[in-house]
Short mmCIF file of the C-alpha atoms (twelve columns), coordinates in Angstrom:
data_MODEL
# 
_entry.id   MODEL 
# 
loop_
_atom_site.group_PDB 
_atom_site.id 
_atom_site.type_symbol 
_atom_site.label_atom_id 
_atom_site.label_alt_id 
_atom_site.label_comp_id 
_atom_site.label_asym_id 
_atom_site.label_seq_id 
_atom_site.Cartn_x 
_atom_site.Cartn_y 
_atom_site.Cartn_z 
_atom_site.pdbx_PDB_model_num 
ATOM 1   C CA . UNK A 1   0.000   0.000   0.000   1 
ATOM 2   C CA . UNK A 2   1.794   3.282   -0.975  1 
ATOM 3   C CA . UNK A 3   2.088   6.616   1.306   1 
ATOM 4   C CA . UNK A 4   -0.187  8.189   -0.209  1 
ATOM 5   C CA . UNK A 5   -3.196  5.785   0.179   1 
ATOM 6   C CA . UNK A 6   -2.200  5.201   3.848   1 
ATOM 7   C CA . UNK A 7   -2.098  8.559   4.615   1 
ATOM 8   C CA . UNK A 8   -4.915  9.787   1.988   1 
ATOM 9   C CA . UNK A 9   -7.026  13.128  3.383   1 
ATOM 10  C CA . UNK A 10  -9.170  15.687  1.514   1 
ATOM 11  C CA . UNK A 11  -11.567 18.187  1.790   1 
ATOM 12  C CA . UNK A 12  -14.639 19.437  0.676   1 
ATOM 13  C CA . UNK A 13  -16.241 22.635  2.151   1 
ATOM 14  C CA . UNK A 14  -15.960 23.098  5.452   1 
ATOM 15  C CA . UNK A 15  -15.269 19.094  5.720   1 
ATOM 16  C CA . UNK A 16  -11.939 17.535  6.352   1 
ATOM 17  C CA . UNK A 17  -12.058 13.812  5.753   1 
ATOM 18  C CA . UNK A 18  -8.897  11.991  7.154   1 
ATOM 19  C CA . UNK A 19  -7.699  8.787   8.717   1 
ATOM 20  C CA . UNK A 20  -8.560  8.212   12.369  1 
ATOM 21  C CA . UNK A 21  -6.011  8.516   15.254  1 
ATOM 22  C CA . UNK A 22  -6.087  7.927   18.699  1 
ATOM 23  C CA . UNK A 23  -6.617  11.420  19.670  1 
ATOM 24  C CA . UNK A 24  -10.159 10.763  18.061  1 
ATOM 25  C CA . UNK A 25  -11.156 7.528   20.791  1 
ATOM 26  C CA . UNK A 26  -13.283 10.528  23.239  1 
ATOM 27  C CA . UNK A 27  -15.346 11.137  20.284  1 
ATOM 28  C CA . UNK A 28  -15.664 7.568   19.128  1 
ATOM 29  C CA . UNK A 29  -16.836 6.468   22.641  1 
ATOM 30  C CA . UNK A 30  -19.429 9.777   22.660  1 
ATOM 31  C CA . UNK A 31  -21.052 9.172   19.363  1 
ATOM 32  C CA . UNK A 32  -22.000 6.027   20.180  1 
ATOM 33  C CA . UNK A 33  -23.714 6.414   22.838  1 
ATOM 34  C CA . UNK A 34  -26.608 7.472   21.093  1 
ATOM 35  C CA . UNK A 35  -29.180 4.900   20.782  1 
ATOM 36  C CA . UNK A 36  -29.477 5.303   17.109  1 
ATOM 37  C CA . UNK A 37  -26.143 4.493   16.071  1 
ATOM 38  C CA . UNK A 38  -26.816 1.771   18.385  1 
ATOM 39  C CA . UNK A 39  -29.674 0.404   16.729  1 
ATOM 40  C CA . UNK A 40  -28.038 1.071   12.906  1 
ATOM 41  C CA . UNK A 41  -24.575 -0.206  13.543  1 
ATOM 42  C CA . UNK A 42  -23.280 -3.653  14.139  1 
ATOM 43  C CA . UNK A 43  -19.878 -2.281  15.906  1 
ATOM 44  C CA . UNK A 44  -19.945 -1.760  19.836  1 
ATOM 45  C CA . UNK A 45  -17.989 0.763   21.647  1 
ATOM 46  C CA . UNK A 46  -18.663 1.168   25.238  1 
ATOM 47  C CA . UNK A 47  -15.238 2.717   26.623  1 
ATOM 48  C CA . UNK A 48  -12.004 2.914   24.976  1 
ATOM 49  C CA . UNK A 49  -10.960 -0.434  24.791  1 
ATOM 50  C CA . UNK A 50  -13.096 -0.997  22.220  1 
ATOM 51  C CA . UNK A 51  -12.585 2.156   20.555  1 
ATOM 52  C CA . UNK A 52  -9.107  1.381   20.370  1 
ATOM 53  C CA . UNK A 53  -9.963  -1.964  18.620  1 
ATOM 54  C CA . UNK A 54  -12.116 -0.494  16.467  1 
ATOM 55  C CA . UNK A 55  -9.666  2.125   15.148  1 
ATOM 56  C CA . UNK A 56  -6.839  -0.701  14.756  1 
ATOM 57  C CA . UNK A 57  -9.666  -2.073  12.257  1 
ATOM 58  C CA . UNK A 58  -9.791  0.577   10.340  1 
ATOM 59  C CA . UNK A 59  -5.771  1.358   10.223  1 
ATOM 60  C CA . UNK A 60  -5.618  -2.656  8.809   1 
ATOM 61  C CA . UNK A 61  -8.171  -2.171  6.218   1 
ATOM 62  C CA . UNK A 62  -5.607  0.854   4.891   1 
ATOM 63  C CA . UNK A 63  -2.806  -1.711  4.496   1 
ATOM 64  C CA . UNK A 64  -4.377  -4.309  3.157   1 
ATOM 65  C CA . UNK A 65  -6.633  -1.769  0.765   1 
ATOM 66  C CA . UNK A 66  -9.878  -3.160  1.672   1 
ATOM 67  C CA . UNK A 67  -10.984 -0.551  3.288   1 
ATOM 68  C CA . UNK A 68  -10.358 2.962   3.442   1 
ATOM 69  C CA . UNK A 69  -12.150 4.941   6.931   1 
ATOM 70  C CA . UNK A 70  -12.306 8.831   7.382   1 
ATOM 71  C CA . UNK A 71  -12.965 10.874  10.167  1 
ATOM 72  C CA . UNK A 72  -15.271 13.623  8.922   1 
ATOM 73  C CA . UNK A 73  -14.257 16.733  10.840  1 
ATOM 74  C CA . UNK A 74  -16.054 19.889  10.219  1 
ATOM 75  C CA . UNK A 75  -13.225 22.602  10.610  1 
ATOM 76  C CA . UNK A 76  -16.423 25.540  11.339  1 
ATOM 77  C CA . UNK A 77  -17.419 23.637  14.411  1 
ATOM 78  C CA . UNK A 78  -14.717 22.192  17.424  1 
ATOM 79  C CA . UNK A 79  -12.120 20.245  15.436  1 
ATOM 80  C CA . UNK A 80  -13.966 17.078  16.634  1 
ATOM 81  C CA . UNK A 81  -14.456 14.024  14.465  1 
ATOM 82  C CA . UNK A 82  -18.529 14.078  14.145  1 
ATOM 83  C CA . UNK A 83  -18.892 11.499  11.631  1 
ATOM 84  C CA . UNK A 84  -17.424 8.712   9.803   1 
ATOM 85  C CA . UNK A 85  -17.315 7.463   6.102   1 
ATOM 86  C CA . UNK A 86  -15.847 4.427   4.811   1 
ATOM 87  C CA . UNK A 87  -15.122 2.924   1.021   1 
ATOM 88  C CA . UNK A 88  -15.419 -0.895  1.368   1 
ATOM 89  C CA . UNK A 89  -12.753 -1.885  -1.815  1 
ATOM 90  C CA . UNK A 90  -12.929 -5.328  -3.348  1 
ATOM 91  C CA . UNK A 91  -9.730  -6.745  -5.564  1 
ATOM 92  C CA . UNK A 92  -8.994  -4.460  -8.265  1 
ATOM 93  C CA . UNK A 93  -11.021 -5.128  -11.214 1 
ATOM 94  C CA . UNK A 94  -14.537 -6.020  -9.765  1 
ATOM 95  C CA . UNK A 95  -15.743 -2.732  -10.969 1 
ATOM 96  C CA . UNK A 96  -17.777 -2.188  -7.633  1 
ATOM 97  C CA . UNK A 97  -17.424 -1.205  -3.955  1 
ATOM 98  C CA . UNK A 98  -19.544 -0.095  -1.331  1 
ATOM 99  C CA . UNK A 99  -19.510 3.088   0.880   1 
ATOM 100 C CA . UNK A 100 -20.955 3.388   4.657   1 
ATOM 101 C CA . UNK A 101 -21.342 6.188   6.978   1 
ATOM 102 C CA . UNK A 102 -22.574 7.527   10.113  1 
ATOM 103 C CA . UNK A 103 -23.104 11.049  11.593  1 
ATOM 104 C CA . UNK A 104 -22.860 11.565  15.330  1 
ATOM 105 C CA . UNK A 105 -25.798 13.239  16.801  1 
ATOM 106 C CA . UNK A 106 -24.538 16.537  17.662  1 
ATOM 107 C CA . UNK A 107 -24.191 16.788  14.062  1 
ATOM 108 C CA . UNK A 108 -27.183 16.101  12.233  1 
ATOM 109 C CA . UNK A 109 -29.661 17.799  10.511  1 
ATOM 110 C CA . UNK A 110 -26.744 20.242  8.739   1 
ATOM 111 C CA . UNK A 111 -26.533 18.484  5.753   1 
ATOM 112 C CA . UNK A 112 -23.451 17.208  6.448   1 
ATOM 113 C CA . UNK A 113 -24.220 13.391  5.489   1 
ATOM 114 C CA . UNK A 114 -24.217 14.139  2.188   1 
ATOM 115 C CA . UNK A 115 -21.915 16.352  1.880   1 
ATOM 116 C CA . UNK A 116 -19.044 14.061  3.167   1 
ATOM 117 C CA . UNK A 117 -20.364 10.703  0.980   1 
ATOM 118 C CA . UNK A 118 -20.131 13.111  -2.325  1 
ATOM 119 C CA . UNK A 119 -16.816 13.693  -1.337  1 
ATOM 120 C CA . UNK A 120 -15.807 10.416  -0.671  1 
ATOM 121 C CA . UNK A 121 -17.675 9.162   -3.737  1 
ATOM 122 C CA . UNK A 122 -15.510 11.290  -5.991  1 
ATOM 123 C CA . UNK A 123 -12.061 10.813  -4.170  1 
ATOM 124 C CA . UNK A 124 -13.022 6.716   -4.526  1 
ATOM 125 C CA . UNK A 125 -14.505 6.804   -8.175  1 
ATOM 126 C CA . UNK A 126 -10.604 9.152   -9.456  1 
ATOM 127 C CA . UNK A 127 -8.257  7.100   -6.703  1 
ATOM 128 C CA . UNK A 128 -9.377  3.589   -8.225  1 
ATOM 129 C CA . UNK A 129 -10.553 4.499   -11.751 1 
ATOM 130 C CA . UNK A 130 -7.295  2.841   -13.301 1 
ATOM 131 C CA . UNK A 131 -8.393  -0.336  -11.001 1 
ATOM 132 C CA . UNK A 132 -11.116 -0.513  -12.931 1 
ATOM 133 C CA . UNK A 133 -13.816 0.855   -10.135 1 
ATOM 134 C CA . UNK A 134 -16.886 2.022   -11.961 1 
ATOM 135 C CA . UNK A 135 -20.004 1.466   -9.808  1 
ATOM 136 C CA . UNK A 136 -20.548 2.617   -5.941  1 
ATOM 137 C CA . UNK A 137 -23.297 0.752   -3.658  1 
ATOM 138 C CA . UNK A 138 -24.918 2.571   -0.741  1 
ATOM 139 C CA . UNK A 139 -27.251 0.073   1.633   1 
ATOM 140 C CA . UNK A 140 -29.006 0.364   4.302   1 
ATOM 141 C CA . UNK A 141 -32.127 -1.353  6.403   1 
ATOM 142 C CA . UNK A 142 -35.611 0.145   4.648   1 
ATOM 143 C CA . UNK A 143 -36.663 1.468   7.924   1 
ATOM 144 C CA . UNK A 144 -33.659 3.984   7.942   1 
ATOM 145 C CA . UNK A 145 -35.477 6.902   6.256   1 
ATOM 146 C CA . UNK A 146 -33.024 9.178   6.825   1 
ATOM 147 C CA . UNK A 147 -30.143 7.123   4.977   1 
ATOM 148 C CA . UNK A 148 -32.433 6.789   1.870   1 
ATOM 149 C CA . UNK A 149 -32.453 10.399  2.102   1 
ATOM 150 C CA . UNK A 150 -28.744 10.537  2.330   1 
ATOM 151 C CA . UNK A 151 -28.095 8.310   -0.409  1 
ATOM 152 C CA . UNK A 152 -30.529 9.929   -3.265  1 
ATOM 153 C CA . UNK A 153 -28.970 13.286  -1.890  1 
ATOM 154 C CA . UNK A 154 -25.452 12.202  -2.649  1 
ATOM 155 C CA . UNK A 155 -26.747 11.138  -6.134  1 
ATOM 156 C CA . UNK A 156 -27.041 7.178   -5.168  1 
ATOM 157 C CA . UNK A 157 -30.048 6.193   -7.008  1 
ATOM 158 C CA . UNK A 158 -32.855 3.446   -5.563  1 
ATOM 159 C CA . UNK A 159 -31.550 -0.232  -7.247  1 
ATOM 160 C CA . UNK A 160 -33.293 -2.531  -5.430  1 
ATOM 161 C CA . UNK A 161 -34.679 -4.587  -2.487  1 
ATOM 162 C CA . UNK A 162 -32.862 -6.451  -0.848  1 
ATOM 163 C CA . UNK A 163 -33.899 -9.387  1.293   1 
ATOM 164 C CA . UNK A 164 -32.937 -9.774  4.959   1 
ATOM 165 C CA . UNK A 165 -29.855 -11.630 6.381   1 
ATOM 166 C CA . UNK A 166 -28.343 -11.712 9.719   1 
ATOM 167 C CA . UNK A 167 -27.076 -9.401  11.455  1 
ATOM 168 C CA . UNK A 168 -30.140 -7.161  9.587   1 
ATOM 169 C CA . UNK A 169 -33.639 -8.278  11.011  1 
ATOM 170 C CA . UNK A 170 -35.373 -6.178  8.201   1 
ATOM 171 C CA . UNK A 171 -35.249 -6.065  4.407   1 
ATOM 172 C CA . UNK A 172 -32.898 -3.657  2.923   1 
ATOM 173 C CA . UNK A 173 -32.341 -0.646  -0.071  1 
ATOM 174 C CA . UNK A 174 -29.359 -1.007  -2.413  1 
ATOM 175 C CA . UNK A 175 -28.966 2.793   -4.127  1 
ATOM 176 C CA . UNK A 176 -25.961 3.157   -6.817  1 
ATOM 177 C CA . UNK A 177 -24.094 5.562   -8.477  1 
ATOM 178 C CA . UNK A 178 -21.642 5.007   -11.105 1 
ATOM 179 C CA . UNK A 179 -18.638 6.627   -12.616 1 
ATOM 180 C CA . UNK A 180 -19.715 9.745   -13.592 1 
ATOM 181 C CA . UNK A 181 -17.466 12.792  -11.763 1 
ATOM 182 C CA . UNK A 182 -14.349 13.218  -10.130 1 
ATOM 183 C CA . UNK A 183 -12.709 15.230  -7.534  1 
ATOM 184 C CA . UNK A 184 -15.098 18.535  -7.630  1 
ATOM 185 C CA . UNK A 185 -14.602 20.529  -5.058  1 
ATOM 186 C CA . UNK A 186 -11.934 18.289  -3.271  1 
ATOM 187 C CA . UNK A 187 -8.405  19.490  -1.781  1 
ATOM 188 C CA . UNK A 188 -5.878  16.570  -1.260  1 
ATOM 189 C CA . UNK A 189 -4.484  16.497  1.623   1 
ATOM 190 C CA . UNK A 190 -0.658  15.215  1.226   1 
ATOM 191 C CA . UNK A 191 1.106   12.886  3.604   1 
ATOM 192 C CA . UNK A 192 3.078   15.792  5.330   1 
ATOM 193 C CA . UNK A 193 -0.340  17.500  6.691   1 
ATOM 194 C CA . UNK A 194 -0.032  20.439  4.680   1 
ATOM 195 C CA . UNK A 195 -3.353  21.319  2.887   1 
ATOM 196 C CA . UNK A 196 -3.209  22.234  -0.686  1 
ATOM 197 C CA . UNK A 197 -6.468  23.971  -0.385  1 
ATOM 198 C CA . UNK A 198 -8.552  25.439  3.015   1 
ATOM 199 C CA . UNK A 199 -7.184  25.514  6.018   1 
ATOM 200 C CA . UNK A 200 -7.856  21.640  7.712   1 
ATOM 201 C CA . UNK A 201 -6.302  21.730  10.992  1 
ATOM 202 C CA . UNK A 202 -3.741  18.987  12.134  1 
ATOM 203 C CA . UNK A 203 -2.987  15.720  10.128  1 
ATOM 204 C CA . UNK A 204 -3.581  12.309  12.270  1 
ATOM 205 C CA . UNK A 205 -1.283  8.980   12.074  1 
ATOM 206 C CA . UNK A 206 -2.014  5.975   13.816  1 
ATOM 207 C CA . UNK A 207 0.740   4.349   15.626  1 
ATOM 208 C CA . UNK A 208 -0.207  0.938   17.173  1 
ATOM 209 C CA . UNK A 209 1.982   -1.095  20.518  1 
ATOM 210 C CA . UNK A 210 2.989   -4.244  19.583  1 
ATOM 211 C CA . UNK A 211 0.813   -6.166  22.243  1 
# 
């Protein structure tokens, strides 16, 4: 995995989207602690621990470029992380992935959702268009209004039904969108920290103990 995938940031707006850190576990361990992520998400963090655990997750995925996590930060509010979205990457040449999300409370209803899955959509659709990467899923359970909102919003249309299968109880909605822009609006971030566009605030790197 090269430098520059490892260490990938952007942003879009007001949003910085970067790799998680350890500085980031207090706001990992507050976010969910609302019942709703709770009820949406299959991941449990109850103190740091797990938080910790849950971060090395997402550092692996990097490496082994399966999956690519960023801590959405909006620079006009605290510095905070306040949500989360993620480009699930199959081998090169599949010509799909999927992308998730989540938004901690104290951040909803600002439009911010879409906002930061637009911006990862376009950083994933011109980082792996020579892999071949030409179609992006969005799911979620068809009880989660405000995700279909989210996804038509970020230009995912409706695809299909899907039927249930643990962990999801319910039946679920597959939206896609495929290979149609690139980076609008985007400012890489480079592996130094430096922004080559707003002003993002400091770079993270993840250094795990050998334990």
């Amino acid at each position: 995995m090269s430098d520059d995938l490892r260490e990938a940031a952007f942003s879009a707006g007001p949003l910085l989207l970067r790799p998680w850190c350890r500085d980031d576990i207090p706001a990992l361990v507050e976010a969910y602690r609302d019942p709703t992520m709770l009820d949406r998400l299959r991941d449990l963090i109850t103190d740091e621990a797990d938080a910790e655990r849950w971060l090395r997750v997402q550092t692996e995925g990097r490496e082994s470029g399966t999956r690519f996590s960023f801590a959405v930060v909006d620079t006009e509010l605290d510095g905070r992380p306040v949500g989360n979205v993620a480009l699930k990457y199959p081998a090169p040449g599949s010509g799909s992935a999927e992308v998730g999300y989540w938004t901690a409370a104290r951040a909803r209803g600002r439009g911010l959702a879409p906002q930061a899955v637009e911006a990862l959509t376009g950083w994933a659709f011109t980082t792996f268009a020579d892999d071949g990467l030409r179609r992006l899923d969005l799911l979620h359970q068809e009880d989660n209004r405000a995700s279909c909102r989210v996804a038509v919003k970020s230009g995912y249309a409706f695809a299909e039904i899907l039927p249930a299968r643990p962990p999801w109880p319910l039946d679920g909605h597959r939206h896609v969108r495929e290979a149609d822009r690139g980076l609008s609006g985007l400012s890489r971030q480079p592996a130094d920290g430096r922004s080559t566009g707003p002003s993002t605030g400091p770079s993270c790197r993840i250094r795990w103990n050998s334990r």
